[in-house]
VMD Tcl script that builds the backbone (N, CA, C; Angstrom):
set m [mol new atoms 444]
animate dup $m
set s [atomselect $m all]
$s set {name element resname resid chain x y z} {
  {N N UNK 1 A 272.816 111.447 -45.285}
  {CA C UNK 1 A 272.583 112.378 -46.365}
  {C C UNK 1 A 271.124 112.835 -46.308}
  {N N UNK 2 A 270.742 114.028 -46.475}
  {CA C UNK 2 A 269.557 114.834 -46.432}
  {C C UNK 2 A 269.244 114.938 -47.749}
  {N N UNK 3 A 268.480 115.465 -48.234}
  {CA C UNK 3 A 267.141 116.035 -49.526}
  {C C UNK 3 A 266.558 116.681 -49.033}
  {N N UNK 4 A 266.272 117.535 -49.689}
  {CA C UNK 4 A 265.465 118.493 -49.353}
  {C C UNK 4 A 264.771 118.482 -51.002}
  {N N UNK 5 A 263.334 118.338 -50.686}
  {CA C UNK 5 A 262.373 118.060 -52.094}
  {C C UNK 5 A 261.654 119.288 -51.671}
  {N N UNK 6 A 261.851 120.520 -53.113}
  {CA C UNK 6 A 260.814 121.826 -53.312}
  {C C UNK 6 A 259.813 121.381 -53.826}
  {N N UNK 7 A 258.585 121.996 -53.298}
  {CA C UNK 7 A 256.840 121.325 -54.069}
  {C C UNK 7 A 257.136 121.982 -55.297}
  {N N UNK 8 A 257.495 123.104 -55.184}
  {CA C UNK 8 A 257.245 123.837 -55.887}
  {C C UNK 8 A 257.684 123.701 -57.300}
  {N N UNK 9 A 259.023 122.923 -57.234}
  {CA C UNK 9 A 259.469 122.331 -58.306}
  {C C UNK 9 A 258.926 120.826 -59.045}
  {N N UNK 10 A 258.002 120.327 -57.949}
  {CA C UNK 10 A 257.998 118.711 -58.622}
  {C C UNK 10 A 256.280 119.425 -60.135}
  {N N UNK 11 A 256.735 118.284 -61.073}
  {CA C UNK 11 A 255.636 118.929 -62.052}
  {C C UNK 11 A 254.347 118.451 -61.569}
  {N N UNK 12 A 253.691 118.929 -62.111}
  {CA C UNK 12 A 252.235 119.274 -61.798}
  {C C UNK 12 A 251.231 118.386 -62.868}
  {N N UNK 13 A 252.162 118.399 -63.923}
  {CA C UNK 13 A 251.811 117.084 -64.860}
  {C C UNK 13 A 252.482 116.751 -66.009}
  {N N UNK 14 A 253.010 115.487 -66.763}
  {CA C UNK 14 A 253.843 115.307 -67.289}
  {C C UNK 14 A 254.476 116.069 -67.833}
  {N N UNK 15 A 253.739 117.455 -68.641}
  {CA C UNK 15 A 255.009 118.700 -69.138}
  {C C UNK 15 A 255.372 119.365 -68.428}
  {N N UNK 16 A 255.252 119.412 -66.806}
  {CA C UNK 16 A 255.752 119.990 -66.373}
  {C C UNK 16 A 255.057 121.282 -65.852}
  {N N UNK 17 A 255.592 122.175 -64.423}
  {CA C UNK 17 A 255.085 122.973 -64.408}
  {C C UNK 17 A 254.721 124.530 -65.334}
  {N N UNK 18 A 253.870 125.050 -65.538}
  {CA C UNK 18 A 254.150 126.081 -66.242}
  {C C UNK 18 A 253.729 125.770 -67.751}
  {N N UNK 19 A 253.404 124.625 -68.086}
  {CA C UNK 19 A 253.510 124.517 -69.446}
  {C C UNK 19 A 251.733 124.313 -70.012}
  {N N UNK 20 A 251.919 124.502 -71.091}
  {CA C UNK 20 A 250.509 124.927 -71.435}
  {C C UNK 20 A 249.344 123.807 -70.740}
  {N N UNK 21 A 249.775 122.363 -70.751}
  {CA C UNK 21 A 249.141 121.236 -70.625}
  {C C UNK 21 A 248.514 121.455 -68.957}
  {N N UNK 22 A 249.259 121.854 -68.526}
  {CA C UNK 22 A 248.980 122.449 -66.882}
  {C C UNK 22 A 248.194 123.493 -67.228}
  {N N UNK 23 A 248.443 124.319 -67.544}
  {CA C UNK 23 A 247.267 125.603 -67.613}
  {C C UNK 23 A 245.915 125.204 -68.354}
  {N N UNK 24 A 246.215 124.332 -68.880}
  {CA C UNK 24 A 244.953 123.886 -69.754}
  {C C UNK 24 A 243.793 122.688 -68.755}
  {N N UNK 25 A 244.839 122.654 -68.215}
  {CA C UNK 25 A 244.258 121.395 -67.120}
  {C C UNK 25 A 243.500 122.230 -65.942}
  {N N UNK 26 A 243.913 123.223 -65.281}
  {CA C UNK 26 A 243.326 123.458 -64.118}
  {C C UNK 26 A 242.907 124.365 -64.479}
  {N N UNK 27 A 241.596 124.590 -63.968}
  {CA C UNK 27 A 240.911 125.827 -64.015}
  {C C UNK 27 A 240.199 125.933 -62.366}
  {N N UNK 28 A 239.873 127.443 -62.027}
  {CA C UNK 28 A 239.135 127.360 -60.869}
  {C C UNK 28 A 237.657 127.520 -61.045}
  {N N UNK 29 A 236.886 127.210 -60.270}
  {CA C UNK 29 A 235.457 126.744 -60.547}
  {C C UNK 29 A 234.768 127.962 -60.717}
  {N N UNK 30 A 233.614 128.037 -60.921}
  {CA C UNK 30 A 232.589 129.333 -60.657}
  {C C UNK 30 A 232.412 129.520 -59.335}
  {N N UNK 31 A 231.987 130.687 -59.359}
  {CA C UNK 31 A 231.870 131.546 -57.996}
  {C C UNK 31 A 230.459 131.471 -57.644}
  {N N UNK 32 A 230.494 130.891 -56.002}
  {CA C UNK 32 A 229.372 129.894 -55.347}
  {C C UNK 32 A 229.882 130.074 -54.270}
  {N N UNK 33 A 228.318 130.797 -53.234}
  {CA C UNK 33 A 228.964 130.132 -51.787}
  {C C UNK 33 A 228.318 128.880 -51.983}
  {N N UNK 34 A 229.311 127.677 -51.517}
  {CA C UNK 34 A 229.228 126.567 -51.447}
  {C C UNK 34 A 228.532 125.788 -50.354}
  {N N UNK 35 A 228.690 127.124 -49.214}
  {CA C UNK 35 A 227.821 126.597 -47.714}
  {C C UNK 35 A 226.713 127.015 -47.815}
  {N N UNK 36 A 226.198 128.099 -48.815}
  {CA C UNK 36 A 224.969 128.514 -48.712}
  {C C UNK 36 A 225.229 129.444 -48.655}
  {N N UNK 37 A 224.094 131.340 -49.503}
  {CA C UNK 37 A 223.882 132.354 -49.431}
  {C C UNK 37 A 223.765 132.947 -47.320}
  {N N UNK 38 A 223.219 131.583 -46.547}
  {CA C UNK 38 A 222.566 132.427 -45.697}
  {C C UNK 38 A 223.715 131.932 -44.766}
  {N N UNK 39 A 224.410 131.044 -45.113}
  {CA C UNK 39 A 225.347 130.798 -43.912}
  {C C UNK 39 A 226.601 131.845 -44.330}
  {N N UNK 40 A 226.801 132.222 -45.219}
  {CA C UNK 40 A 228.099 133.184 -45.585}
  {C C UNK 40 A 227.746 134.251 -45.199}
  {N N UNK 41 A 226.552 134.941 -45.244}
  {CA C UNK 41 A 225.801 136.330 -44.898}
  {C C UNK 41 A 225.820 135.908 -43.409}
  {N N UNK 42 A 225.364 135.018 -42.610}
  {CA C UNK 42 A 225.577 134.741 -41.355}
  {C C UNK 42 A 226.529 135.347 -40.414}
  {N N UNK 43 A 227.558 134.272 -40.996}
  {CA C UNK 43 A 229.187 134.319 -40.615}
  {C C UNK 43 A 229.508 136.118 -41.302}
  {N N UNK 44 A 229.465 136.610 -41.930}
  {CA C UNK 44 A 229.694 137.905 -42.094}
  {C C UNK 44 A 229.038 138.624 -41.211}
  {N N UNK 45 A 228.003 138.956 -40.827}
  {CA C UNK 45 A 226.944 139.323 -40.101}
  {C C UNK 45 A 227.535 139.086 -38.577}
  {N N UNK 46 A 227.678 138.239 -38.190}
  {CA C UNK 46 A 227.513 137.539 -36.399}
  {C C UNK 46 A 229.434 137.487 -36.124}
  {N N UNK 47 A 230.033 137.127 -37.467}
  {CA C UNK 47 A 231.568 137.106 -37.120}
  {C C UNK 47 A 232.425 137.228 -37.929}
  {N N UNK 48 A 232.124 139.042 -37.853}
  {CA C UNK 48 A 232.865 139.452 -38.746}
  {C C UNK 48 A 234.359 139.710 -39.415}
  {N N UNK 49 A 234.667 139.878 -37.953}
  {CA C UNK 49 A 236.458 139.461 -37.977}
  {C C UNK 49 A 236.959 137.993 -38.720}
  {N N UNK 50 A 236.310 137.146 -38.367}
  {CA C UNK 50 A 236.786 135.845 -38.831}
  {C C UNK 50 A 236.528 135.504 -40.199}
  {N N UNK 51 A 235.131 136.357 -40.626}
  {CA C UNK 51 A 234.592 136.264 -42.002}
  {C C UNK 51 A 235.782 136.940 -42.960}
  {N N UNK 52 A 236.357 138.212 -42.610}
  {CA C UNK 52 A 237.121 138.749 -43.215}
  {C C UNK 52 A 238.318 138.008 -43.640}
  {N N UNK 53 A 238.978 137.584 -42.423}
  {CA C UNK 53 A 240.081 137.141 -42.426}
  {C C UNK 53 A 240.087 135.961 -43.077}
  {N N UNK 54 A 239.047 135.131 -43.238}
  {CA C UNK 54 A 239.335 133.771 -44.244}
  {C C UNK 54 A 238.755 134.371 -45.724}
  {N N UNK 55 A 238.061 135.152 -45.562}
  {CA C UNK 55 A 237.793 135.517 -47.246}
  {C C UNK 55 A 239.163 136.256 -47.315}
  {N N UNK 56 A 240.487 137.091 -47.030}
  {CA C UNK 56 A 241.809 137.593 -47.076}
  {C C UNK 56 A 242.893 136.593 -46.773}
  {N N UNK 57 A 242.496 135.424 -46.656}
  {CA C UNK 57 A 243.365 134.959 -46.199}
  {C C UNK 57 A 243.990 132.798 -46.706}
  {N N UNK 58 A 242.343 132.832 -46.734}
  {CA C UNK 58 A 242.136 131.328 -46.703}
  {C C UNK 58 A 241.521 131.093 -48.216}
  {N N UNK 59 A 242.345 130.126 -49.135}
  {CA C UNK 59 A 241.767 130.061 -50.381}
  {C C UNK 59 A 240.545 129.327 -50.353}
  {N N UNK 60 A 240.454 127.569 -49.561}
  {CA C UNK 60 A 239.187 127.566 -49.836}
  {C C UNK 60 A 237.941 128.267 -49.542}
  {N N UNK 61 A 238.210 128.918 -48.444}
  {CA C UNK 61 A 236.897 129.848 -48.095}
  {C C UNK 61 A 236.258 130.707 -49.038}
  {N N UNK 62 A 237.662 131.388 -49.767}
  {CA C UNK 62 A 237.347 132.438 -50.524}
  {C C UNK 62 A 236.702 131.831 -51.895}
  {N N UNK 63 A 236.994 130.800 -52.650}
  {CA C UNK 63 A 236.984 130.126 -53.586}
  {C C UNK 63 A 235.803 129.077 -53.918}
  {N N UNK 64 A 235.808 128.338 -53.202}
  {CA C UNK 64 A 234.426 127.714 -52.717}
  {C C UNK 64 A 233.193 127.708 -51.996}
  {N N UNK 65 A 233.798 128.090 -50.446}
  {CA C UNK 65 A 232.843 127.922 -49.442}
  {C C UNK 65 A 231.936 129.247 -49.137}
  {N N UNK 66 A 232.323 130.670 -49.332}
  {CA C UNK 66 A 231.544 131.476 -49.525}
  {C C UNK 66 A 232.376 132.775 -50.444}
  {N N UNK 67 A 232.579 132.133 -52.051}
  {CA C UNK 67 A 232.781 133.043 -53.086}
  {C C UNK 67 A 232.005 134.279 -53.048}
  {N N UNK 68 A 230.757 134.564 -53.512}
  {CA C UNK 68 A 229.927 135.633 -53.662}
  {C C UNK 68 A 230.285 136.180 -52.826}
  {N N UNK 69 A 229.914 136.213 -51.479}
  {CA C UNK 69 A 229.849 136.498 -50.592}
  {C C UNK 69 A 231.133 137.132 -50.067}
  {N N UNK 70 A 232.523 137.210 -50.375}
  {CA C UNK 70 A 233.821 137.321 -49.642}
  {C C UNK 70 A 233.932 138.310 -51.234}
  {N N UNK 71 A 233.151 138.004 -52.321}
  {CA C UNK 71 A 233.710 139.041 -53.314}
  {C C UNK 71 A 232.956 140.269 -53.009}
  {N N UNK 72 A 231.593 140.353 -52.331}
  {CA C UNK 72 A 230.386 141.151 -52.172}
  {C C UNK 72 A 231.172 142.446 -51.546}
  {N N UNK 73 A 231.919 141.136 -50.107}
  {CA C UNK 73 A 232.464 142.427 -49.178}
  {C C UNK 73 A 233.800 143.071 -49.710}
  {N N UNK 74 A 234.924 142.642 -50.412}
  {CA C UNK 74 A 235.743 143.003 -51.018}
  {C C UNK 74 A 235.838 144.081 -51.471}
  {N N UNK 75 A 234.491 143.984 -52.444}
  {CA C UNK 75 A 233.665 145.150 -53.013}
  {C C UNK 75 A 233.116 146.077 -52.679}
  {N N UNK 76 A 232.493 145.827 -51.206}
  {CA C UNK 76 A 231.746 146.826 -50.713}
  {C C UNK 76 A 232.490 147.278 -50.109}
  {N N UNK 77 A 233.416 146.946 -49.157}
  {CA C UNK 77 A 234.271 147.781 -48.277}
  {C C UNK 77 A 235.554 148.149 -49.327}
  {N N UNK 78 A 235.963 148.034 -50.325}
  {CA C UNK 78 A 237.015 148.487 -51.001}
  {C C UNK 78 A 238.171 148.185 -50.706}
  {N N UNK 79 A 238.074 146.850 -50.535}
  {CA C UNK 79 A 239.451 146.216 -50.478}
  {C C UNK 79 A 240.386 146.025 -51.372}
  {N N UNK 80 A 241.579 146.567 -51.425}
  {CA C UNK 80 A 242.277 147.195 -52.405}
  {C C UNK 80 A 243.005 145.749 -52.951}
  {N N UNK 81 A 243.280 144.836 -53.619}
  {CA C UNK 81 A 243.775 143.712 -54.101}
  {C C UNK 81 A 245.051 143.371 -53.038}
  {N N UNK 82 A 245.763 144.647 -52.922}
  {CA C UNK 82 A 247.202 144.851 -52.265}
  {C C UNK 82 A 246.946 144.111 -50.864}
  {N N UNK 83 A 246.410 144.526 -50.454}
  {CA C UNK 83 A 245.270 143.930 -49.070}
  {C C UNK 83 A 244.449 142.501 -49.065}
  {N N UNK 84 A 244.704 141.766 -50.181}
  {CA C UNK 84 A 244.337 140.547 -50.424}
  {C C UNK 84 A 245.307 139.635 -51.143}
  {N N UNK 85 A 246.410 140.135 -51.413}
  {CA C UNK 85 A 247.409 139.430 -51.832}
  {C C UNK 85 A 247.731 137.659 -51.883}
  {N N UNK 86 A 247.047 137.548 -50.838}
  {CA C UNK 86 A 247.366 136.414 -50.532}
  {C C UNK 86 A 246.601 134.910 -50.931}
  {N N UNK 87 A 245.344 135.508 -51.886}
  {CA C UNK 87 A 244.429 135.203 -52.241}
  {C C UNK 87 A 244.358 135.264 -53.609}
  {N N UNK 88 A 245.371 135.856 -54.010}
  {CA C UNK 88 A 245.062 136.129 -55.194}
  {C C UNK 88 A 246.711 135.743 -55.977}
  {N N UNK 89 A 247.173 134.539 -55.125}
  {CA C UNK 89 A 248.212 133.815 -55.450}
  {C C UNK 89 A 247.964 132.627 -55.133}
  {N N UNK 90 A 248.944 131.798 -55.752}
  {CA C UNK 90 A 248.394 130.209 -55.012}
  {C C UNK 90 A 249.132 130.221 -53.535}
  {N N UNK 91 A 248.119 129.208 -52.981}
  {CA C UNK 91 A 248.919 128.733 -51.527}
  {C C UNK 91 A 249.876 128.649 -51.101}
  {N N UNK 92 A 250.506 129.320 -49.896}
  {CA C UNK 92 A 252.267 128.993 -49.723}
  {C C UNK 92 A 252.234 127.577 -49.591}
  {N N UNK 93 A 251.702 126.991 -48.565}
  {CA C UNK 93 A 251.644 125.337 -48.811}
  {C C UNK 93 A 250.812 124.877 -49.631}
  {N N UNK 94 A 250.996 124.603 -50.875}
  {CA C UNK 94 A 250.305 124.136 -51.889}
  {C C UNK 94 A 250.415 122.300 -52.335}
  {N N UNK 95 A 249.792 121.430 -51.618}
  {CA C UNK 95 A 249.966 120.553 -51.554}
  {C C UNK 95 A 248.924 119.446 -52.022}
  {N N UNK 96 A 249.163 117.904 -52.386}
  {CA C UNK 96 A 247.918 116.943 -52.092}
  {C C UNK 96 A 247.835 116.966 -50.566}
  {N N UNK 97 A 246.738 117.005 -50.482}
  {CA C UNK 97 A 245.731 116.067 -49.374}
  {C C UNK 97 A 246.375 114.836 -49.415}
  {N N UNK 98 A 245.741 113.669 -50.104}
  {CA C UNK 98 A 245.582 112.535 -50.917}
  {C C UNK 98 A 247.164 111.944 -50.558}
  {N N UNK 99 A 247.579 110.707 -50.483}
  {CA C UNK 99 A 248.639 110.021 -51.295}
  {C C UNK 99 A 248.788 110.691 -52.344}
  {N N UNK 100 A 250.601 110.268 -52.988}
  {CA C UNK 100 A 251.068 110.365 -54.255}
  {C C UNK 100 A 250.605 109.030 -55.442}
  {N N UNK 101 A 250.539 108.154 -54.716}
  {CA C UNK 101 A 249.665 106.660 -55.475}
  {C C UNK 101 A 248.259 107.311 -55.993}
  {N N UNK 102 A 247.277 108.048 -54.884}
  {CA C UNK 102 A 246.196 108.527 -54.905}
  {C C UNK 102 A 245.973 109.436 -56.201}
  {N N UNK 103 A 246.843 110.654 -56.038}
  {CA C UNK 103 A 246.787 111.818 -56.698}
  {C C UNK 103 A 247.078 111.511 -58.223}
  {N N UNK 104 A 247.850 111.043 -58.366}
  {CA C UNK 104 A 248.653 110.544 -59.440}
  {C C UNK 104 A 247.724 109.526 -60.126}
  {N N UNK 105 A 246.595 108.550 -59.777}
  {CA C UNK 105 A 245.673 107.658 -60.452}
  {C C UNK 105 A 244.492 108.498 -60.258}
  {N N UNK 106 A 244.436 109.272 -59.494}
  {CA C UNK 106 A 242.973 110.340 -59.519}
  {C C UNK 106 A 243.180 111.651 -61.365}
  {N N UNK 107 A 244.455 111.784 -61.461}
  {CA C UNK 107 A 244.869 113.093 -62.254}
  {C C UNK 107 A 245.111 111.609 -63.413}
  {N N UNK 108 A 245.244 110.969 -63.886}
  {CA C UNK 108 A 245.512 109.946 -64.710}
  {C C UNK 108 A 243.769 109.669 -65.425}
  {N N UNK 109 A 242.888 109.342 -64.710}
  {CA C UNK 109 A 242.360 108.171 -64.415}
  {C C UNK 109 A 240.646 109.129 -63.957}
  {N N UNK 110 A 240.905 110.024 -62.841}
  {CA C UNK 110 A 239.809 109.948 -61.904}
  {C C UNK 110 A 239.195 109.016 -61.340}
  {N N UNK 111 A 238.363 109.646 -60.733}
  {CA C UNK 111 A 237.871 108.395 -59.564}
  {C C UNK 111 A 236.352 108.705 -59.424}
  {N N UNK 112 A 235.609 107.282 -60.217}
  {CA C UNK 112 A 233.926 107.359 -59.957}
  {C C UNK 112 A 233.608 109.125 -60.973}
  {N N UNK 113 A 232.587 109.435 -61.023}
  {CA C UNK 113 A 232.824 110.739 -61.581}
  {C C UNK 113 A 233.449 111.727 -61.296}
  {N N UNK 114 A 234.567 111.968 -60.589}
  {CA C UNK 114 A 235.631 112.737 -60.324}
  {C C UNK 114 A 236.502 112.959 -61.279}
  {N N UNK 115 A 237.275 114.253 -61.549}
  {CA C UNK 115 A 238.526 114.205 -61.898}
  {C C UNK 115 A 239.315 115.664 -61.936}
  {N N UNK 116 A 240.814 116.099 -61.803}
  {CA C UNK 116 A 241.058 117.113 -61.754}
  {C C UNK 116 A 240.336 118.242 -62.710}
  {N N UNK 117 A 239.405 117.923 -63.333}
  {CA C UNK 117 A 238.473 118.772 -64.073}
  {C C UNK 117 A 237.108 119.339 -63.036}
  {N N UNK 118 A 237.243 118.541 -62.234}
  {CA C UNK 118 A 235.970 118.830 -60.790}
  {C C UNK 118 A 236.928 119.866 -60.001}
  {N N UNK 119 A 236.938 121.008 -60.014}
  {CA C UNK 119 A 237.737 121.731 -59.506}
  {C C UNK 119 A 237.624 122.247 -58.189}
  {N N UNK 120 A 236.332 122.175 -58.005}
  {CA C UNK 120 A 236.033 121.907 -56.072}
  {C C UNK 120 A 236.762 121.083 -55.814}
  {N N UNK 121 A 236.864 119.774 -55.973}
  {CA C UNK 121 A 237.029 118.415 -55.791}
  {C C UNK 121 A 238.593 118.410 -55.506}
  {N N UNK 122 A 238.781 118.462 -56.895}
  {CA C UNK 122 A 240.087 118.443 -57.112}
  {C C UNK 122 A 241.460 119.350 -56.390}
  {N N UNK 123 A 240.630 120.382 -56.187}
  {CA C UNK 123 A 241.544 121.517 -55.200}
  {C C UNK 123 A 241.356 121.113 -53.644}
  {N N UNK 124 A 241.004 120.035 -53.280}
  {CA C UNK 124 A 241.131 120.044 -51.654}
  {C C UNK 124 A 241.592 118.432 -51.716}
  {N N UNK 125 A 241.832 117.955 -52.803}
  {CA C UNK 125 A 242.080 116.589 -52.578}
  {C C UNK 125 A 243.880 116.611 -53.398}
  {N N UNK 126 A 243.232 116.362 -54.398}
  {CA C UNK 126 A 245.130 116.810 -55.305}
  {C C UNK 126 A 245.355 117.565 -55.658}
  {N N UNK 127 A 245.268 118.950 -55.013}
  {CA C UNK 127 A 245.599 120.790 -55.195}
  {C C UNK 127 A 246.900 120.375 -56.485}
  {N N UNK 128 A 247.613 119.569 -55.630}
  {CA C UNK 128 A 249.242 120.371 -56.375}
  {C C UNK 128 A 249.118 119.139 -58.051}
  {N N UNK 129 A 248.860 117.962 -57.547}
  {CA C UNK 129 A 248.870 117.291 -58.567}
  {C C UNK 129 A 248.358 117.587 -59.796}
  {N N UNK 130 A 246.774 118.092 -59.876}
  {CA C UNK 130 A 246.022 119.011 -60.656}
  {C C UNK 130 A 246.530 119.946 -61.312}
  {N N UNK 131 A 247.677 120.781 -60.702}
  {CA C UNK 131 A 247.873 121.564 -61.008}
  {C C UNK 131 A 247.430 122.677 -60.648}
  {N N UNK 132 A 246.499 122.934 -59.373}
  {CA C UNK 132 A 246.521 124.302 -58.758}
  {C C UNK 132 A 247.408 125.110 -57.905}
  {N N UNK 133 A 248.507 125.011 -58.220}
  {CA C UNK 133 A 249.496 126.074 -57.455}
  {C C UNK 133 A 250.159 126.445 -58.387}
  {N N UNK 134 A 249.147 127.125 -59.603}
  {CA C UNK 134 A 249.989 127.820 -60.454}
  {C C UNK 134 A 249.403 129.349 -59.846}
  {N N UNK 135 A 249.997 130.261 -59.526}
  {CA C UNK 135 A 249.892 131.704 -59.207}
  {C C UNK 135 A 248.922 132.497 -60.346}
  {N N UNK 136 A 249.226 132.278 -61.362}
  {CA C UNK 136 A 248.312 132.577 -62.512}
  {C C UNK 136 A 246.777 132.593 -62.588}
  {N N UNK 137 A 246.431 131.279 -61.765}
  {CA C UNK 137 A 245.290 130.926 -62.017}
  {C C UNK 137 A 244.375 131.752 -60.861}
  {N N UNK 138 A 245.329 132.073 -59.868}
  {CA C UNK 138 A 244.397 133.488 -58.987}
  {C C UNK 138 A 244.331 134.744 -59.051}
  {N N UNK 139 A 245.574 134.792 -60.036}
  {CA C UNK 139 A 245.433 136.465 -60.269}
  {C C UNK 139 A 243.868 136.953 -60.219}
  {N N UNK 140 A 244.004 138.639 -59.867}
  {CA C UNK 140 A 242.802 139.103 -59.781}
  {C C UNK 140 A 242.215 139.367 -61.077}
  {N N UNK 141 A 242.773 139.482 -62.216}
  {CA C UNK 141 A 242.322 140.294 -63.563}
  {C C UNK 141 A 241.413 138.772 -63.744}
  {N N UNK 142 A 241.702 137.597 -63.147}
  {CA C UNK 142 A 241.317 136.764 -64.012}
  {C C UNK 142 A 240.317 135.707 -62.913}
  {N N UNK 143 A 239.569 136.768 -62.161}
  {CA C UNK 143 A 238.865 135.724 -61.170}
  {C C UNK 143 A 237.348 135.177 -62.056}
  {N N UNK 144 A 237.266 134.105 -61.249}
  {CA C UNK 144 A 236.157 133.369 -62.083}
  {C C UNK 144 A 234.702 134.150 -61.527}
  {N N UNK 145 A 233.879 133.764 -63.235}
  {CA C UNK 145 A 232.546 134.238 -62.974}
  {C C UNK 145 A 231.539 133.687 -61.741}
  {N N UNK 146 A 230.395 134.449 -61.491}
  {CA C UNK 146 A 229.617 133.525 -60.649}
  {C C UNK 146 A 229.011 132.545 -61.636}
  {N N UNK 147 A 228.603 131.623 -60.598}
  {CA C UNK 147 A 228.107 130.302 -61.268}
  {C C UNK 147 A 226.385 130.780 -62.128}
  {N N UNK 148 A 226.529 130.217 -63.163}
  {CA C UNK 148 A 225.047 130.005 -63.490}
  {C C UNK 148 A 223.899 129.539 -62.921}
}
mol reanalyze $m
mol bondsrecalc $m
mol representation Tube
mol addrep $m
């Protein structure tokens, strides 16, 4: 006998996906290149094809590792949302990293000053557990500010 288990269906936290307690729980962080102003201008600059394609393509890039920077060009070249689609939904594989033991006492509990409230953190370690593969939370109307 087979199973077949949808991510998409398991909840995200005890109420379940979709429900306010989840939306209330995850948020995405402020907008930061995370590698640095000069390494994102770099990589845009020296390789540009690849710069594009993970700011269109790849959430953490776009999200963390060089935010400003992937919104700058968005902006400047007029990239129409339609053309970023993919970014501005959650992940087709939207998954933990982490164990389910892990994720599940990290989203409970956290770990050391961690917790699905660290939303860097939390999105590359227990994405789904947290609750980031809600589609909502990337829409474009509702992208996060730059950081203070």
């Amino acid at each position: 006998m087979i199973f077949i288990l949808d991510l998409a269906k398991l909840p995200c936290c005890r109420d379940g996906i979709g429900s306010t307690a989840c939306q209330d729980l995850a948020k995405l962080p402020c907008c930061r290149d995370g590698i640095g102003s000069t390494a994102c201008q770099g990589l845009r600059k020296y390789q540009a094809a690849f710069f594009e394609l993970r700011c269109l393509k790849d959430h953490d890039f776009h999200t963390t590792l060089c935010c400003m920077e992937c919104r700058n060009y968005i902006e400047t070249h007029k990239i129409h949302p339609d053309n970023a689609k993919a970014i501005f939904k959650a992940p087709i594989l939207c998954k933990d990293v982490r164990s389910i033991t892990f994720c599940r006492r990290f989203k409970d509990h956290g770990i050391g000053k961690f917790s699905c409230k660290d939303a860097e953190f939390a999105m590359r370690t227990c994405r789904h557990s947290c609750g980031y593969c809600d589609d909502t939370l990337y829409d474009f109307a509702k992208t996060m500010p730059p950081c203070k």
